[in-house]
C-alpha positions, 0 to 999 in steps of 0.5 A: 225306509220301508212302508211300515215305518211311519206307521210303526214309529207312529204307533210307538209316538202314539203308546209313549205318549200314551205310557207318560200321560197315565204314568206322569200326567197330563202335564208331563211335558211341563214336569220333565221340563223343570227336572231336565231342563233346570240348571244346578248342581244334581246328586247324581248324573248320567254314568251312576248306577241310580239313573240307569236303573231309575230310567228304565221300563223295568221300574215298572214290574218293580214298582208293582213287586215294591207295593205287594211287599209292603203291604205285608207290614200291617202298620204299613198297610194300615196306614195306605189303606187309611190316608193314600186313595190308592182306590179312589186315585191310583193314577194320581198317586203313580203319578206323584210317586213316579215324579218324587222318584224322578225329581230326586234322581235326575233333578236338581239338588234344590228341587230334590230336597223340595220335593222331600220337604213335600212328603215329608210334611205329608207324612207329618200328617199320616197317622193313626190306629191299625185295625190291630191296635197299634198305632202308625205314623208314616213319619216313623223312621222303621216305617219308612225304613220298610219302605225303602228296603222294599223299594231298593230291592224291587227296583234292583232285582227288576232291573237286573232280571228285565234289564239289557245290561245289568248291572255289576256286582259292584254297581248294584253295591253303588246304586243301593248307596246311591238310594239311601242318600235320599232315604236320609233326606226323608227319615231314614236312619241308618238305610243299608249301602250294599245289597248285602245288607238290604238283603240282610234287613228285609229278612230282619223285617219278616218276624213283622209282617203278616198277610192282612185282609187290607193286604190281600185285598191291594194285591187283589186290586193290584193283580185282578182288578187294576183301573183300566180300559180292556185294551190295556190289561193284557199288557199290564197282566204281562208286567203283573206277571213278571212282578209275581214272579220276582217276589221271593216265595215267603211273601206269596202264601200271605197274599194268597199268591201260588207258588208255581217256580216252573210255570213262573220261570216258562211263562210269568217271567218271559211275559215280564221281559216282553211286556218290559220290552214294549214298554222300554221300545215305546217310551223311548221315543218320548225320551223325557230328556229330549224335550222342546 
């Protein structure tokens, strides 16, 4: 052991902990308890493709290329900018998203079809008129097939360019399947089970989707104006980054975002491996599944 040691690991102790308050709470001890610890039957377990992808720190350069996708479904949009509070509450609601996520893939089957029948019953309640015209509902299967297309894919194509080990042409098949289960669960109709046709059903998407002034205003806060301390923009500006440049070039002229391939592939998608790195390196050493 050399005298940097403690100190190093100290430090990487200290950016988990860190890392898991803001992502999952105050109570995140509390929470990985009851997914990890709970006994029953899972949907999934440690050798599918879903927890790989779903516990690795590329989730989160692909939850922000996840959320600057979906804006740019107006009803979609509308609905967010209307009922989430994701001005007012964008912790809170990382956190209940990150812990929906975690609880249907790593938990058990009882607590996962809880946690569904719970944003079920909020979507029940979202609904309204778009500054279009049309009306939304949350609960509308299209809808939340847009949702989960978006997400599937962010997570996917995050994890298999930030990633140590990507996975195979077979197990990113998988792992869209392995996806869709729960989108069922939540309304879905009908969600794809390869990636081929995720792709194929994003780009049967694109006739609907526009660049909203409530859309170029979320990528704004998502990419300019994040709620946090100085200390932790840099870091969050590196992830930012790698989100960018991930999205596929008809999704940036909406939001306003440049189209720059060869700065994006020397700096933006670098920063995005770095900033992912650290993040994996830190939150390892507050490994949930070792709890006490």
């Amino acid at each position: 052991m050399t005298l940097l040691e403690p100190i190093t690991s100290g430090a990487r102790r200290g950016l988990g902990r860190a890392l898991r308050s803001r992502v999952a709470g105050e109570d995140a001890q509390t929470k990985a308890a009851r997914i990890w610890q709970s006994e029953g039957e899972r949907w999934f377990g440690p050798d599918d493709p879903v927890w790989r992808v779903h516990a690795d720190a590329a989730m989160f350069p692909g939850g922000i290329r996840a959320l600057l996708l979906q804006s740019l479904h107006p009803l979609a949009m509308a609905g967010v900018a209307a009922h989430s509070g994701y001005k007012g509450d964008p912790w809170g609601r990382l956190q209940r998203t990150s812990e929906f996520l975690a609880t249907t893939t790593f938990g058990t089957i009882e607590h996962a079809q809880e946690a569904i029948a719970r944003v079920r019953s909020i979507h029940e309640r979202v609904r309204g008129t778009a500054p279009d015209g049309r009306p939304y509902a949350a609960s509308d299967p299209h809808l939340l097939l847009w949702v989960h297309v978006t997400e599937a894919d962010s997570f996917l194509t995050s994890f298999q360019r930030y990633a140590r080990e990507p996975l195979s042409d077979a197990e990113a098949d998988t792992y869209v399947e392995q996806v869709a289960v729960v989108a069922r669960q939540l309304g879905v109709v009908d969600p794809p089970t390869t990636v081929a046709g995720l792709r194929a059903t994003i780009e049967d998407f694109r006739p609907e989707l526009a660049g909203t002034p409530a859309a170029r205003e979320a990528a704004r806060f998502l990419l300019v104006n994040p709620p946090l301390p100085p200390a932790a923009r840099p870091g969050y500006a590196a992830l930012a980054a790698g989100a960018v440049a991930m999205l596929p070039r008809w999704a940036r002229r909406p939001l306003r975002l440049p189209w720059l391939p060869v700065t994006e592939h020397v700096v933006g998608r670098p920063l995005g491996g770095a900033a992912t790195a650290v993040v994996r390196w830190a939150m390892h050493a507050e490994d949930p599944r070792q709890v006490s």
